[in-house]
DSSP file (Angstrom, degrees, kcal/mol; ACC not computed):
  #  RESIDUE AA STRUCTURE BP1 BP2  ACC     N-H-->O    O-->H-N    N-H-->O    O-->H-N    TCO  KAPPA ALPHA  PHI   PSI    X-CA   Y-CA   Z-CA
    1    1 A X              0   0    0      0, 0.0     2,-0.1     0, 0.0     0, 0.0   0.000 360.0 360.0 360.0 143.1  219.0  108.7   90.5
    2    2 A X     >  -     0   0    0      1,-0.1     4,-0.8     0, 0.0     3,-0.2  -0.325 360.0-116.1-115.5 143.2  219.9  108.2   94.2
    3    3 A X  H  > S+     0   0    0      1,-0.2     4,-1.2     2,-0.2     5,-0.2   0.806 112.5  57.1 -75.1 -20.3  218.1  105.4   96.1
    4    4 A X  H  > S+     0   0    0      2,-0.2     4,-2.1     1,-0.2     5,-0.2   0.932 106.4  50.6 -72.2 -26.0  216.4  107.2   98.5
    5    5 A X  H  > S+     0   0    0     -3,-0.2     4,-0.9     1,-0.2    -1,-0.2   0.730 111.5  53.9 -64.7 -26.7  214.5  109.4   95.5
    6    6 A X  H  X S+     0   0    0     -4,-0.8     4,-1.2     2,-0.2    -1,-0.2   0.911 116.3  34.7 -74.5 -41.5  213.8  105.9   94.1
    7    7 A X  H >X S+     0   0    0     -4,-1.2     4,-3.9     1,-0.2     3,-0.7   0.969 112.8  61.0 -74.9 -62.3  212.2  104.8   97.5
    8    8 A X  H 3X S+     0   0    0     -4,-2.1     4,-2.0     1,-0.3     5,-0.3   0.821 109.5  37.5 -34.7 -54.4  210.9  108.0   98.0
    9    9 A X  H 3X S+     0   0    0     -4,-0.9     4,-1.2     1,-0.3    -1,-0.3   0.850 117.7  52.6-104.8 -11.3  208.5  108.0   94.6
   10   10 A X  H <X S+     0   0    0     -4,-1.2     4,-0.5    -3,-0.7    -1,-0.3   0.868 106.1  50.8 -52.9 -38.3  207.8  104.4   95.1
   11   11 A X  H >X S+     0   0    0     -4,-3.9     3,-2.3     1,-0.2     4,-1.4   0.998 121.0  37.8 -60.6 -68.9  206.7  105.2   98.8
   12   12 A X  H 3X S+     0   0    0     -4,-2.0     4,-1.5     1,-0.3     3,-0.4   0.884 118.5  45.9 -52.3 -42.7  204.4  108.1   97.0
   13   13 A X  H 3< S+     0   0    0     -4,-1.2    -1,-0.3    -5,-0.3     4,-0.2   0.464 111.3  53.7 -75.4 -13.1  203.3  106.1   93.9
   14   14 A X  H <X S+     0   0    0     -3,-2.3     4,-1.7    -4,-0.5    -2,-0.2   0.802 114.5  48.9-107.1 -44.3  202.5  103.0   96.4
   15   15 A X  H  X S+     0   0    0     -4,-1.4     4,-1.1    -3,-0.4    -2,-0.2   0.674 108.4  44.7 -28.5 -63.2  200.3  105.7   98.2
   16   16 A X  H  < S+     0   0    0     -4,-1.5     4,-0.2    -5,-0.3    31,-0.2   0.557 109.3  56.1 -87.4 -17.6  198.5  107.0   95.8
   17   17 A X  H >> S+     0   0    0     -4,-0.2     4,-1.9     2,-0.1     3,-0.5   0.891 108.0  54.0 -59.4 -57.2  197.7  103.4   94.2
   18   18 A X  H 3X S+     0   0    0     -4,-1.7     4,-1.1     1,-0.2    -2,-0.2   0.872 112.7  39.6 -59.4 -29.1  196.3  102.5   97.6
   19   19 A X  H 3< S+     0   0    0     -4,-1.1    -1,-0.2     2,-0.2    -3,-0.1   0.449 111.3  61.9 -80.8  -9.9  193.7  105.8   97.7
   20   20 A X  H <4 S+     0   0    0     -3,-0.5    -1,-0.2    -4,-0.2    -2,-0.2   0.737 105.1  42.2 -64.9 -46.5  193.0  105.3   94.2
   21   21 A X  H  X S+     0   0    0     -4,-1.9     4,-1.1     3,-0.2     3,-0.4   0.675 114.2  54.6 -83.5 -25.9  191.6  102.0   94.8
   22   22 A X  H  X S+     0   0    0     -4,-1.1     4,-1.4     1,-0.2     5,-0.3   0.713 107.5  47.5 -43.0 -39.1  189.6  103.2   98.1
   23   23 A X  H  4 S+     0   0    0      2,-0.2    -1,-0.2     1,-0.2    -2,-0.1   0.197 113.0  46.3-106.8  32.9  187.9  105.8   96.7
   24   24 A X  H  >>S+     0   0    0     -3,-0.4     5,-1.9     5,-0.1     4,-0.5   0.167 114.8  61.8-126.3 -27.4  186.7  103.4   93.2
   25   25 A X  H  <5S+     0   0    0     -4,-1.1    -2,-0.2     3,-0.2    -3,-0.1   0.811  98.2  40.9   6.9 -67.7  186.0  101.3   96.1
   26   26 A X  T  <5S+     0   0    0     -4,-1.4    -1,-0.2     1,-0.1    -3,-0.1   0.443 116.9  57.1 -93.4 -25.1  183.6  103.4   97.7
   27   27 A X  T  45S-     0   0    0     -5,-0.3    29,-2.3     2,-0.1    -2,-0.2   0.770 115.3-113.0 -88.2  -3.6  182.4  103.9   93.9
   28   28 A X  T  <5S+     0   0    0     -4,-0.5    29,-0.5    27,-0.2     2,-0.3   0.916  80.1 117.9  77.7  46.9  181.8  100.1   93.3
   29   29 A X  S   <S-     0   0    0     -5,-1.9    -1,-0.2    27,-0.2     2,-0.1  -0.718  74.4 -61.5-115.8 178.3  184.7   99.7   90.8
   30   30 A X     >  -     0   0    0     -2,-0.3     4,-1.1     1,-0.1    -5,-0.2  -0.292  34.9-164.8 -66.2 133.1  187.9   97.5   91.3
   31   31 A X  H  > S+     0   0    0      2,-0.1     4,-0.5    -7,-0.1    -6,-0.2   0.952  86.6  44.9 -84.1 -46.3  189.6   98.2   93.6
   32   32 A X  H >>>S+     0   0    0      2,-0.2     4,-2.8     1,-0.2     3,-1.1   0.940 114.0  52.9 -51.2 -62.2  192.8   96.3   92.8
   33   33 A X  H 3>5S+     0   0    0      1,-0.3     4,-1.7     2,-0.2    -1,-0.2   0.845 112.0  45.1 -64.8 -23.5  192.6   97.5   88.8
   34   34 A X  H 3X5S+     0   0    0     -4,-1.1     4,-0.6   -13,-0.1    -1,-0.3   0.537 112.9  48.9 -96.4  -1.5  192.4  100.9   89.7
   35   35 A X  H <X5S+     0   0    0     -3,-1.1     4,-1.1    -4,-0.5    -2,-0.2   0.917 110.9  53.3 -77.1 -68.9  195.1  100.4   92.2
   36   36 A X  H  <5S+     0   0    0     -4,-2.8     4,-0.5     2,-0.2    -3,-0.1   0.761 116.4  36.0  -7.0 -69.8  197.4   98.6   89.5
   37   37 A X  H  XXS+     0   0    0     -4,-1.7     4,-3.2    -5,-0.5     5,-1.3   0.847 105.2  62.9 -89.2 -19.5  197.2  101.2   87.1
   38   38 A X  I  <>S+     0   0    0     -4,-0.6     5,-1.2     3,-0.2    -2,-0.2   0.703 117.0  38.8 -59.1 -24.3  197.2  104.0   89.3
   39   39 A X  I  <5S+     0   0    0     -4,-1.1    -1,-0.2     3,-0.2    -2,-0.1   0.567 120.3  44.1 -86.3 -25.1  200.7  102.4   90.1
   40   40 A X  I  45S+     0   0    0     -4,-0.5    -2,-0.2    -5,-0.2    -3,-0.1   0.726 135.9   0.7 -77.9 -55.9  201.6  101.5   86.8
   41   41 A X  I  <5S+     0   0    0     -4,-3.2    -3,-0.2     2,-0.1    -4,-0.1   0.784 126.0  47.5-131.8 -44.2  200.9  104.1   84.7
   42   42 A X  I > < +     0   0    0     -5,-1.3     3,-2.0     1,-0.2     4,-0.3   0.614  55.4 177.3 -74.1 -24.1  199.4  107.0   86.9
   43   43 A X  G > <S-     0   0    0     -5,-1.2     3,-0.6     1,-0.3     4,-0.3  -0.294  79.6  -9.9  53.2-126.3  201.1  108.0   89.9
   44   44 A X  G 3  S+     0   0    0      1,-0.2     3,-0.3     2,-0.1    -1,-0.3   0.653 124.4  73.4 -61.5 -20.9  199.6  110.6   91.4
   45   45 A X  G X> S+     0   0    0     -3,-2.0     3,-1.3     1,-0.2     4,-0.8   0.818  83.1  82.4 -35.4 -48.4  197.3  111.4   88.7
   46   46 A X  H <> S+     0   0    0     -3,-0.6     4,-1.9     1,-0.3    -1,-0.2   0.725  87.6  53.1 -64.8 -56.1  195.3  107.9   90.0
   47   47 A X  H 34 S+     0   0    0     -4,-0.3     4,-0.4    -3,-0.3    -1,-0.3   0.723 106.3  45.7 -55.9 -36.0  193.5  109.5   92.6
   48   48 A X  H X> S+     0   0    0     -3,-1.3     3,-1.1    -4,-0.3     4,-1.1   0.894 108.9  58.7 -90.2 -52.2  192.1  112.0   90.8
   49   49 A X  H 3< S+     0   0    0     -4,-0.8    -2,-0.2     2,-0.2    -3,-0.1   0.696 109.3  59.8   8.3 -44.8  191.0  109.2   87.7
   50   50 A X  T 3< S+     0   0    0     -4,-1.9    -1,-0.2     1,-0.2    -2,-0.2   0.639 103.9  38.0 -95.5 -34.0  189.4  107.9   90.5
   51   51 A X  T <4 S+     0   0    0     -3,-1.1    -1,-0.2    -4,-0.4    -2,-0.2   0.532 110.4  52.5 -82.8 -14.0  187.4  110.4   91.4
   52   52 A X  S  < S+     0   0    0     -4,-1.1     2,-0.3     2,-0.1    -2,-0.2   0.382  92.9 109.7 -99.4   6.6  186.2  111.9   88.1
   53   53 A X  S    S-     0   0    0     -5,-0.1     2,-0.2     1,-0.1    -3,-0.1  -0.594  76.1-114.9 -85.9 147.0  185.1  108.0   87.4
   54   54 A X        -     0   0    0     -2,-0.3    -2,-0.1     1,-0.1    -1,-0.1  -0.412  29.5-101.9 -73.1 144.1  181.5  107.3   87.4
   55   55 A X        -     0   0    0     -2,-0.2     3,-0.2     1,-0.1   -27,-0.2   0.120  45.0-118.3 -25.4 138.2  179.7  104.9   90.3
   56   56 A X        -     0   0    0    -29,-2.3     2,-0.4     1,-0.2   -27,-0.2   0.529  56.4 -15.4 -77.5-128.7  178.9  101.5   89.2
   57   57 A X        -     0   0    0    -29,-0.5    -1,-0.2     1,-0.0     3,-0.0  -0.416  60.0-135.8 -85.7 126.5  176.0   99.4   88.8
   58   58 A X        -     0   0    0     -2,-0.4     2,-0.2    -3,-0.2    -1,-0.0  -0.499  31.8-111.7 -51.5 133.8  173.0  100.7   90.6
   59   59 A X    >>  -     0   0    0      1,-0.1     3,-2.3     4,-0.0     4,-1.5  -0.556  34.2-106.5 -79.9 153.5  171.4   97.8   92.4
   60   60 A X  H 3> S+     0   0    0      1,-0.3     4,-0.6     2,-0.3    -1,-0.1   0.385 109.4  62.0 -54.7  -2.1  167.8   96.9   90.7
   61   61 A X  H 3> S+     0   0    0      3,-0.1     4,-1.1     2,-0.1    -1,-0.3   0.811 109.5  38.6 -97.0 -32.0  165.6   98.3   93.4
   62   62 A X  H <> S+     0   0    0     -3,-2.3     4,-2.4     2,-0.3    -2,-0.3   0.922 111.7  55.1-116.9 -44.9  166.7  101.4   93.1
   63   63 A X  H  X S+     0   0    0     -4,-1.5     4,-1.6     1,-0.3    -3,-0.2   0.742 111.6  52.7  23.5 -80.4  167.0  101.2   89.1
   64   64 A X  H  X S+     0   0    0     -4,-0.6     4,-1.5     2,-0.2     5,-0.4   0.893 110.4  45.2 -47.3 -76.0  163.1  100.1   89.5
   65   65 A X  H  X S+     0   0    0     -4,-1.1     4,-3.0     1,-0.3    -2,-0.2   0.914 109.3  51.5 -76.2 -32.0  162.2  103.3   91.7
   66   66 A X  H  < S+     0   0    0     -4,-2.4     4,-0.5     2,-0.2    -1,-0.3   1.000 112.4  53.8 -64.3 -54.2  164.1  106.0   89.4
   67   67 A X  H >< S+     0   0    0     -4,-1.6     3,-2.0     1,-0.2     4,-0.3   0.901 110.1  45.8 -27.4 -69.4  162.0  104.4   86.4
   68   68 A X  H >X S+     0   0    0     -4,-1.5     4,-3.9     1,-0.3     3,-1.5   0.790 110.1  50.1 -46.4 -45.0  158.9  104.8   88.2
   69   69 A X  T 3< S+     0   0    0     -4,-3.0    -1,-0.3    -5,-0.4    -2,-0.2   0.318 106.0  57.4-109.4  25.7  159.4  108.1   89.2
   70   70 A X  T <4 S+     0   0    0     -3,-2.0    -1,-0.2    -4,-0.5    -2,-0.2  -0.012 109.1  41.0 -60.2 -12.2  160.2  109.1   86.1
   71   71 A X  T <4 S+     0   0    0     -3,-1.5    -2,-0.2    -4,-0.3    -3,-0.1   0.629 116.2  61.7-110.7 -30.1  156.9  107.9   84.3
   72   72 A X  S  < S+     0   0    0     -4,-3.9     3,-0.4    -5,-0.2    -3,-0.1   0.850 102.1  41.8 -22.2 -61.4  155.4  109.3   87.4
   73   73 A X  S    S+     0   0    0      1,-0.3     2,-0.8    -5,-0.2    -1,-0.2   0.937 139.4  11.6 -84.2 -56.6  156.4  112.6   86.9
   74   74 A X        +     0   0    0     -4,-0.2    -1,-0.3     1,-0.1     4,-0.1  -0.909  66.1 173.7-131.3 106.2  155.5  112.6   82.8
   75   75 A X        +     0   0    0     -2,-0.8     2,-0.6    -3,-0.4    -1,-0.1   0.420  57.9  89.1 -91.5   8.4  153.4  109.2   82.1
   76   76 A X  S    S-     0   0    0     -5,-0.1     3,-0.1     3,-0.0     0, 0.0  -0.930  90.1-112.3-108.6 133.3  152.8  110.5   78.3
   77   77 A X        -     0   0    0     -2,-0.6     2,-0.3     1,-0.2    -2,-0.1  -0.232  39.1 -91.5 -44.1 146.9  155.3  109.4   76.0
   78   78 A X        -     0   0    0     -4,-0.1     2,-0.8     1,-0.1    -1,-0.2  -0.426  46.0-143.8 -77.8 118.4  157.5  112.1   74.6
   79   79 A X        -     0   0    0     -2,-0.3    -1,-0.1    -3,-0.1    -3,-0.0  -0.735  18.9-112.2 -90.4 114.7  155.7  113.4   71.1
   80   80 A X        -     0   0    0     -2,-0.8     2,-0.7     1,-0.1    -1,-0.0  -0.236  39.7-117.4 -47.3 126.8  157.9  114.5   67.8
   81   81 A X        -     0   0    0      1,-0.0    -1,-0.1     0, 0.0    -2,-0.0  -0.848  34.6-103.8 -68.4  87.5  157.2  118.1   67.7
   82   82 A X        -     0   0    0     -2,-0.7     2,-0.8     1,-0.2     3,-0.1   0.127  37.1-113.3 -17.1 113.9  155.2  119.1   63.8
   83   83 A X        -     0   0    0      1,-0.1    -1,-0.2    -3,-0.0    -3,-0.0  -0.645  33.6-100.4 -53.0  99.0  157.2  120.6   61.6
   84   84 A X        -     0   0    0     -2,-0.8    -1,-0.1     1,-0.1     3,-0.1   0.164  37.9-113.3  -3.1 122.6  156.4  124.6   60.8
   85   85 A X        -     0   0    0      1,-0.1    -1,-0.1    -3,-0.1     3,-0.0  -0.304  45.3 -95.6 -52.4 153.6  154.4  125.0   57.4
   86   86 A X        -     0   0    0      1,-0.1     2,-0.5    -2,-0.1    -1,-0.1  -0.389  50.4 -96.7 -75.4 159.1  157.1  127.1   54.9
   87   87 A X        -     0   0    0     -3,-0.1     2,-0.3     2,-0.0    -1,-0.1  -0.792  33.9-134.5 -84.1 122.6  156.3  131.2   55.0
   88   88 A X              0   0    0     -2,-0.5    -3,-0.0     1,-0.1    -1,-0.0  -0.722 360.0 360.0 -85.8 133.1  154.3  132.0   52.3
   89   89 A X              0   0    0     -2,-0.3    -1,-0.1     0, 0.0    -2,-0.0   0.758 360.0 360.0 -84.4 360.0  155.7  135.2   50.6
């Protein structure tokens, strides 16, 4: 392999580590580990990893308000549905 192809897919791989690690940034992951491995192990892949990973921790206020307005919405506990009597023949 020729050194400029060598440069060349570091340059890309180096790229796509940094935009991997913005955008789980922006999710509240590491920015650095998803950078790392996107570089490591993923390549171009990384970016797209990066996006199908889920957001991180929800801060507790807002935790707190999704509860609420979820007991809100149905404040009776969910009841086990009575099993059907057999068909008599």
């Amino acid at each position: 392999m020729s050194d400029e192809v060598l440069i060349l897919m570091l340059f890309v791989w180096g790229i796509s580590a940094l935009v991997a690690g913005a955008i789980a940034s922006d999710r509240r992951r590491s920015f650095i580990g998803f950078a790392v491995v996107t570089f490591f192990f993923l390549g171009p892949l990384g970016p797209g990893f990066a996006l199908l990973a889920t957001h991180g921790e929800i801060e507790r206020s807002q935790l707190q308000a999704i509860r609420a307005a979820a007991k809100k919405a149905n404040p009776a506990p969910l009841q086990p549905i009575p099993p059907k009597p057999p068909k008599q023949p």
